[in-house]
PASEMAR-678510 format. One record per residue: x, y, z of N, C-alpha, C in turn. Coordinates in steps of 0.1 Angstrom, whole numbers, padded with zeros to 4 digits, always signed. Each point is the difference from the previous one (the first is absolute). Example, Ala and Ser with C-alpha at 12.3 -4.5 7.8 and 13.67 -1.06 7.14 Angstrom:
2
+0132-0057+0078-0009+0012+0000+0009+0012+0000;-0004+0011-0007+0009+0011+0000-0008+0011+0008;
! end
This chain:
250
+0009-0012+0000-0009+0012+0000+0009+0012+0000;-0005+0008-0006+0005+0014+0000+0003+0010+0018;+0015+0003+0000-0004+0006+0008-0006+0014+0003;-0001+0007-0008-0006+0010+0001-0014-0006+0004;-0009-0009-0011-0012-0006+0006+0000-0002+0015;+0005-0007+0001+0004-0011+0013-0002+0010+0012;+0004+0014-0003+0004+0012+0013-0011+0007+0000;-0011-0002-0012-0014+0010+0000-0012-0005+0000;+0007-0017+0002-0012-0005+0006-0004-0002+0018;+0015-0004+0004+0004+0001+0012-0006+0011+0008;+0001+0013-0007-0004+0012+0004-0013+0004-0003;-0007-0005-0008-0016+0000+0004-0008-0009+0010;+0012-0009-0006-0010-0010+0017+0003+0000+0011;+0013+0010+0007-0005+0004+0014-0009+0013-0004;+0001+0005-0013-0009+0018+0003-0018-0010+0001;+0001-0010-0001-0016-0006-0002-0003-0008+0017;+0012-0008+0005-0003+0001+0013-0001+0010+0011;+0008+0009-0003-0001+0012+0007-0010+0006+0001;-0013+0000-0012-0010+0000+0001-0008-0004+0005;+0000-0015+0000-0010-0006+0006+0004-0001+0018;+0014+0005+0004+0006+0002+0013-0015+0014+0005;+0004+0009-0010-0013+0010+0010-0011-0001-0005;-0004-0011-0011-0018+0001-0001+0001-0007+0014;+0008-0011+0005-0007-0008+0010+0002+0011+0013;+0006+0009+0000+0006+0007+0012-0015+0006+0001;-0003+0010-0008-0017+0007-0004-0007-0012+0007;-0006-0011-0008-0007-0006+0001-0002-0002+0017;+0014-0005+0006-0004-0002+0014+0000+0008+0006;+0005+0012-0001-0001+0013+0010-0017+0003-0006;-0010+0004-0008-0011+0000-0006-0009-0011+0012;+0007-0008+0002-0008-0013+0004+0002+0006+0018;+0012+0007+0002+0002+0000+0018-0010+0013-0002;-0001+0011-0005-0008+0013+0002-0013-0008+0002;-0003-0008-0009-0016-0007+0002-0001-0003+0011;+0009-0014+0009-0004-0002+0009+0003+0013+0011;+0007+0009+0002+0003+0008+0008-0011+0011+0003;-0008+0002-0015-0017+0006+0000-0015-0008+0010;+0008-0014-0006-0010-0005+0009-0002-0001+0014;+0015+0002+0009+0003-0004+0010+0004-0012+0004;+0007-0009-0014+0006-0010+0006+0020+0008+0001;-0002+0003+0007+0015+0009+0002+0007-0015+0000;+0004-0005+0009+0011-0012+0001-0001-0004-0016;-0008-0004-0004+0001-0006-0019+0006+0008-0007;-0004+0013+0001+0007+0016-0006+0014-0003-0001;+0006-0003+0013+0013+0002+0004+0007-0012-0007;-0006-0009+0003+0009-0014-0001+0000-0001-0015;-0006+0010-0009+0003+0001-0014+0009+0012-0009;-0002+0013+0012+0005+0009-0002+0014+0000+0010;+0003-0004+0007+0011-0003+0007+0016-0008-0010;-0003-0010-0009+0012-0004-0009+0001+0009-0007;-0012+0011-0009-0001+0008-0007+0016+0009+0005;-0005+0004+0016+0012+0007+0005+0013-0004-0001;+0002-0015+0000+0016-0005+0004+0005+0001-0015;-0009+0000-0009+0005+0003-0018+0006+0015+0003;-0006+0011+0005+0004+0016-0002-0009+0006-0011;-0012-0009+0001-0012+0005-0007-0004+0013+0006;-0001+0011-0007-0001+0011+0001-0020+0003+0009;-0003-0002-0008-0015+0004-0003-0007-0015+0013;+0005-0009+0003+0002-0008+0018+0008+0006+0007;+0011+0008-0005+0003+0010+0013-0007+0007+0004;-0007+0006-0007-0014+0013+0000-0009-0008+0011;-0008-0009-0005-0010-0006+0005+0003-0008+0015;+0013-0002+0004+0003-0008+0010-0001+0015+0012;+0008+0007-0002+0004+0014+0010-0014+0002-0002;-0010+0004-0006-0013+0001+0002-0005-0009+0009;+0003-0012+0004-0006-0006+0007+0005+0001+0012;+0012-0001+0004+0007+0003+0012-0002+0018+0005;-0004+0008-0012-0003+0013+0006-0018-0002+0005;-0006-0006-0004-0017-0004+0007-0004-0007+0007;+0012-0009+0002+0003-0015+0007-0012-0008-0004;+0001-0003-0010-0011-0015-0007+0007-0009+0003;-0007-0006+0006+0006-0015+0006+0013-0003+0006;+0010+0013+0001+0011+0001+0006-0001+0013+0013;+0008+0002+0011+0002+0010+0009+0003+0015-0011;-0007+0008+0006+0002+0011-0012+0019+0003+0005;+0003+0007-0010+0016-0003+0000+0001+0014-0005;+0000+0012-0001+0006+0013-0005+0017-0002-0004;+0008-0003+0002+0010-0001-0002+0004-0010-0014;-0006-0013+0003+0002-0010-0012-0007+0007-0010;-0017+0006+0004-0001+0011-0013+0008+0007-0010;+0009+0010+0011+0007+0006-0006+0009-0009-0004;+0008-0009+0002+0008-0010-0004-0004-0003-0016;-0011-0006-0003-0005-0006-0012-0005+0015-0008;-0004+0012+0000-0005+0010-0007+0015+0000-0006;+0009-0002+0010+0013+0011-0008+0006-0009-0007;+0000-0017+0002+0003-0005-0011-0007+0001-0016;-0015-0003+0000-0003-0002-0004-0004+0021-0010;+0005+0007+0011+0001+0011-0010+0014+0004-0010;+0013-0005+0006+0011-0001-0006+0002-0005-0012;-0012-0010+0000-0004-0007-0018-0009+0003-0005;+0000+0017+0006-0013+0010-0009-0014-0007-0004;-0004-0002+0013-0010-0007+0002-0013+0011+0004;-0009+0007-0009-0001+0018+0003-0015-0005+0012;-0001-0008+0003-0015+0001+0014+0014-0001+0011;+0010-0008+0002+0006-0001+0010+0012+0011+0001;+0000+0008-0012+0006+0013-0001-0006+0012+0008;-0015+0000-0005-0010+0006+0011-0001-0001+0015;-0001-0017+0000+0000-0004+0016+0008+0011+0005;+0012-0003-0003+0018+0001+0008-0002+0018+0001;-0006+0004-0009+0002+0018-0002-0005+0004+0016;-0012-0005+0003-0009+0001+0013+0007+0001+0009;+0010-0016+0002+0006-0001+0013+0010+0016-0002;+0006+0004-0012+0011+0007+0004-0007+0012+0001;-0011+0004+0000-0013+0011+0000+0000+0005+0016;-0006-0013+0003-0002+0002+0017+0009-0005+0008;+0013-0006-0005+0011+0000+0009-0003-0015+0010;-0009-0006-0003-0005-0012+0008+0007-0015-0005;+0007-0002+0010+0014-0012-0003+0013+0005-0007;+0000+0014-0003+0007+0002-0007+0006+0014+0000;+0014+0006-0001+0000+0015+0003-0006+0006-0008;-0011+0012+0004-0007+0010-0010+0009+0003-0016;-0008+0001-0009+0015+0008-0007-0014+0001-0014;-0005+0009-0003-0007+0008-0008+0005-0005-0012;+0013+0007-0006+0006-0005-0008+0000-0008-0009;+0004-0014+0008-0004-0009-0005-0014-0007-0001;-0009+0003+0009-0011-0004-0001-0009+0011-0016;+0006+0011+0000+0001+0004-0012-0004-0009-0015;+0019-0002+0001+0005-0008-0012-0009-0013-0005;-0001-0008+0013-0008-0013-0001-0016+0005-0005;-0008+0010+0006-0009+0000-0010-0002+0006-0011;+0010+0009-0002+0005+0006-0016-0003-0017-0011;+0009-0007+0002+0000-0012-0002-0011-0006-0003;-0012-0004+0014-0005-0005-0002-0014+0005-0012;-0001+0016+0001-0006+0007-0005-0003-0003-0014;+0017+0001-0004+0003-0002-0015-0005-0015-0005;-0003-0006+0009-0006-0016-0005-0015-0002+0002;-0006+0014+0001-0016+0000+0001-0005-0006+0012;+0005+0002+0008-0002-0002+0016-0009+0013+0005;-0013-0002-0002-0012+0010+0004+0006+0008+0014;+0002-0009+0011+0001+0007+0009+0010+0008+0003;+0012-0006-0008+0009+0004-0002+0004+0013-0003;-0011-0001-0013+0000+0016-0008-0004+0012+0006;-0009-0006+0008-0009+0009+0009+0004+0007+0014;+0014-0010+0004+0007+0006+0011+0013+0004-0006;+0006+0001-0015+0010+0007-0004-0009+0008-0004;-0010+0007+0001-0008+0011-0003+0005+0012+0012;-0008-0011+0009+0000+0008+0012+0017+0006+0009;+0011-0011-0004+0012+0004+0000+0004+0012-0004;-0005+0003-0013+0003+0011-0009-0004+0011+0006;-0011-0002+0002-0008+0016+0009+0005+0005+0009;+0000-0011+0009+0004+0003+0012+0020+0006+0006;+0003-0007-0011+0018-0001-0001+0005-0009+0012;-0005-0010-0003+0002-0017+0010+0015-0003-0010;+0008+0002+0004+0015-0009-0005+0002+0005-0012;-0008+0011-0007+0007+0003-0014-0011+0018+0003;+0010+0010-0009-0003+0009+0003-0017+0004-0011;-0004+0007+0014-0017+0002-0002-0001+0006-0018;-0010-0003-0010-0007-0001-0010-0010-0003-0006;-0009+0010+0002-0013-0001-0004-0005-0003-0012;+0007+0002-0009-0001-0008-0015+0003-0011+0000;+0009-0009+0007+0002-0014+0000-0010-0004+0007;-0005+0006+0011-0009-0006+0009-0015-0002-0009;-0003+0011-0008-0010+0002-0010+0001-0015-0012;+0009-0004-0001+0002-0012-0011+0000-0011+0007;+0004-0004+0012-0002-0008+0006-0011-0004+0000;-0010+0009+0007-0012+0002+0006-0008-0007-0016;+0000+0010-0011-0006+0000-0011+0001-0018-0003;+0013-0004+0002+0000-0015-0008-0005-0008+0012;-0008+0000+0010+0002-0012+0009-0018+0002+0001;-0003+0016-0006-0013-0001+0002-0005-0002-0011;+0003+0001-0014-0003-0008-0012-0002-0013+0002;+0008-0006+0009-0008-0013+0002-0009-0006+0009;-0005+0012+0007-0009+0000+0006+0004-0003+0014;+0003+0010+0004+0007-0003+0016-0004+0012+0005;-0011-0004+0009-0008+0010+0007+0012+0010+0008;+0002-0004+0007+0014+0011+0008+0004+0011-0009;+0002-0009-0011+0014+0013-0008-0013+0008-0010;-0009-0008+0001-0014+0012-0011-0002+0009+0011;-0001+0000+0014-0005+0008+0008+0009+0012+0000;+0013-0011+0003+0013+0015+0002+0001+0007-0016;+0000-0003-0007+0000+0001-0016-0008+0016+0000;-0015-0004+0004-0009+0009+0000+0004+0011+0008;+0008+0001+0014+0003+0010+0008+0011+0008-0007;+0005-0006-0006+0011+0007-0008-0005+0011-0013;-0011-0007-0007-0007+0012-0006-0006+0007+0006;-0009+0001+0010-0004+0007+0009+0008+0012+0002;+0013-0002+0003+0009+0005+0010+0008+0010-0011;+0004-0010-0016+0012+0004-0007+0014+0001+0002;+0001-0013+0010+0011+0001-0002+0005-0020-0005;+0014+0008-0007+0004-0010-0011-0005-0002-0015;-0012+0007-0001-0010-0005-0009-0013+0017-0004;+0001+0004-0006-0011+0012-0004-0014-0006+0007;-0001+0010+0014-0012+0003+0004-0014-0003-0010;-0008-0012+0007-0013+0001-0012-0008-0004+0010;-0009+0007+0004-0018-0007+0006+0000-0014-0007;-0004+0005-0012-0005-0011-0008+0006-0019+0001;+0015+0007-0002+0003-0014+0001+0001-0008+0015;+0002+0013+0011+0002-0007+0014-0017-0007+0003;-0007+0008-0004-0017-0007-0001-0002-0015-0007;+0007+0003-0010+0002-0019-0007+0007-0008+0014;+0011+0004-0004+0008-0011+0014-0004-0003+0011;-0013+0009+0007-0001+0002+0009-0015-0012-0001;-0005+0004-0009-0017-0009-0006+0009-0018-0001;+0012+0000-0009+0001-0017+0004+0006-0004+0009;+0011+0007+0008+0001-0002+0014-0012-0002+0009;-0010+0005-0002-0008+0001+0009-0011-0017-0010;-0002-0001-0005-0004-0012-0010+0009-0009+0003;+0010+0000+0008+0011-0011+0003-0002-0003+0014;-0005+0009+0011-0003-0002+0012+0011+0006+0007;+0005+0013-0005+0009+0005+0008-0012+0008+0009;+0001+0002+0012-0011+0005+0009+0002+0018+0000;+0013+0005+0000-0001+0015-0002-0002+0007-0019;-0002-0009-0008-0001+0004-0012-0015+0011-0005;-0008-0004+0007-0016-0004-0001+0003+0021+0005;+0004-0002+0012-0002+0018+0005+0010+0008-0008;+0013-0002-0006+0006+0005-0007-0006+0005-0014;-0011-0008-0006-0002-0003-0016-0012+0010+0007;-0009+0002+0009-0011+0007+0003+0006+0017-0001;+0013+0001+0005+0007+0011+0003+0005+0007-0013;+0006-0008-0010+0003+0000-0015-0017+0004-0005;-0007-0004+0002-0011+0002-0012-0009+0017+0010;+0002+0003+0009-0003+0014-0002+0008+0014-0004;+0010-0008-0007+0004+0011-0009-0003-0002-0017;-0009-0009+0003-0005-0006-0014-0014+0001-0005;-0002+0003-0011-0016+0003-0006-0005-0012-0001;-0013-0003+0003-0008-0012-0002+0004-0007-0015;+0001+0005-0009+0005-0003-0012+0015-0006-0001;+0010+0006+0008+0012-0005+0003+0004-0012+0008;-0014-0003+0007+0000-0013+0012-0003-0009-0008;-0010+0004-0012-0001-0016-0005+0009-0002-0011;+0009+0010-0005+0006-0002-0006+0011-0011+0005;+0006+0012+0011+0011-0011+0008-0002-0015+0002;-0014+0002+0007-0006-0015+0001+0002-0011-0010;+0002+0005-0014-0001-0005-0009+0014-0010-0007;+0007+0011+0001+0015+0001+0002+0006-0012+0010;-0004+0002+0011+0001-0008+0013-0007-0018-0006;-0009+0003-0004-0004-0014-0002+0002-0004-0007;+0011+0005-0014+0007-0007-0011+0009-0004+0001;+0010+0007+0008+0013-0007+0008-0001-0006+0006;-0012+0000+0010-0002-0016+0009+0000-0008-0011;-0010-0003-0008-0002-0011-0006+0010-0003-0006;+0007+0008-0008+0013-0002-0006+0009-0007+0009;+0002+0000+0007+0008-0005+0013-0003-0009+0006;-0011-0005+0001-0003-0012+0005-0004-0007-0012;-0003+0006-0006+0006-0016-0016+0012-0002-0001;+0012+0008+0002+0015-0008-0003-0001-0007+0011;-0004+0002+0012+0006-0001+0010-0008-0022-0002;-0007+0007-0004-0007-0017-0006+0006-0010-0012;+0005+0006-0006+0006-0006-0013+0017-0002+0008;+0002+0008+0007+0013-0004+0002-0001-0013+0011;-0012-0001+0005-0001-0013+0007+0001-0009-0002;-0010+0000-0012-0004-0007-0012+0013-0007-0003;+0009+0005-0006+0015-0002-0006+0008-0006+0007;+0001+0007+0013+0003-0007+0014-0001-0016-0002;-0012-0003+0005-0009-0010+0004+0007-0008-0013;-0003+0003-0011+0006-0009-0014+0014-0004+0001;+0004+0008+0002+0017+0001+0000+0002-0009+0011;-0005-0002+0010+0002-0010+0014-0002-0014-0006;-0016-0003-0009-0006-0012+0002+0011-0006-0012;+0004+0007-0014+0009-0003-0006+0014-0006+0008;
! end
């Protein structure tokens, strides 16, 4: 046989087991989340636990979650942070999030802004909702990187496009207010109508506050506006489930 053949066959069939190395890694970690919903926590573990002794990233995640809630183990803050930071070091962006927290509130770990910064920068950029929504709030406030209201405005903008009540509410206060973003009634009355359609509980008196600087004509306008972008938004938010769900059963 050829060697050149001989070296590119070799080399597809570990790139083909390698594969089937994390379909099955998926498949059983998929199978521990299940039992761990149901409350068979001990079953969870005993499946997601080898997950760990591989350096499976995304069973790092899911184990420190268990030891941070204590499912079927003594809650453990420490091993939490233990498993977040590995399993964030292999840019793993929910356990990127986790880890930002502890370095947020200094709990197990020395305070340091900063870095709790960087890690949700990070997780942000990987479409981490909550993520986006507290590097929103970073920005404003000037938490570990210096204060910017325009970033805080883009943050805010992308995390509430996908429909994340928090960042539509703060979103809306920022037009209200003008800052980061040109001052509009109008639009802080939208943000404020699907936040408040989302069950954020202070949206509802905000969006009441926005519409009396508004003509009866302009409320149902907004209204209108408001309930196009909802729907708009909760149809991706459906098709990308959709895809989801495919892409898994595949």
């Amino acid at each position: 046989m050829n060697t050149k053949i001989l070296l590119f066959t070799l080399t597809l069939l570990s790139t083909v087991l390698t594969s089937f190395s994390v379909l099955s890694q998926d498949d059983n970690l998929d199978l521990g989340i299940y039992e761990l919903n149901r409350g068979e926590f001990h079953k969870a573990i005993a499946l997601i636990e080898p997950l760990v002794a591989e350096g499976y990233a995304p069973a790092q995640y899911q184990m420190a979650l268990i030891y941070q809630n204590g499912y079927g183990v003594r809650k453990d803050g420490l091993k939490a942070l233990e498993l977040f930071t590995l399993a964030a070091d292999k840019n793993n962006p929910d356990a990127q999030f986790e880890l930002s927290l502890y370095y947020s509130s200094g709990k197990f770990v020395k305070k340091d802004l900063k870095k709790a910064f960087e890690l949700t920068h990070k997780a942000a950029k990987k479409d981490i909702l909550s993520a986006q929504f507290n590097l929103a709030v970073m920005y404003a406030n000037g938490l570990g990187v210096e204060q910017d209201d325009f970033k805080a405005s883009r943050w805010y903008k992308s995390a509430a496009n996908q429909n994340y009540a928090l960042a539509q509410y703060n979103l809306a206060l920022l037009y209200s207010e003008g800052k980061g973003v040109e001052k509009s009634d109008d639009l802080s009355y939208v943000w404020n109508t699907i936040a408040a359609w989302n069950g954020y509980p202070n949206a509802e008196k905000s969006r009441q506050m926005d519409a009396r600087n508004m003509s009866q004509r302009m409320v149902e306008e907004n209204t209108q506006k408001a309930t196009k972008l909802y729907q708009d938004m909760v149809t991706t938010q459906e098709n990308k489930a959709r895809i989801a769900e495919a892409q898994r059963l595949y």
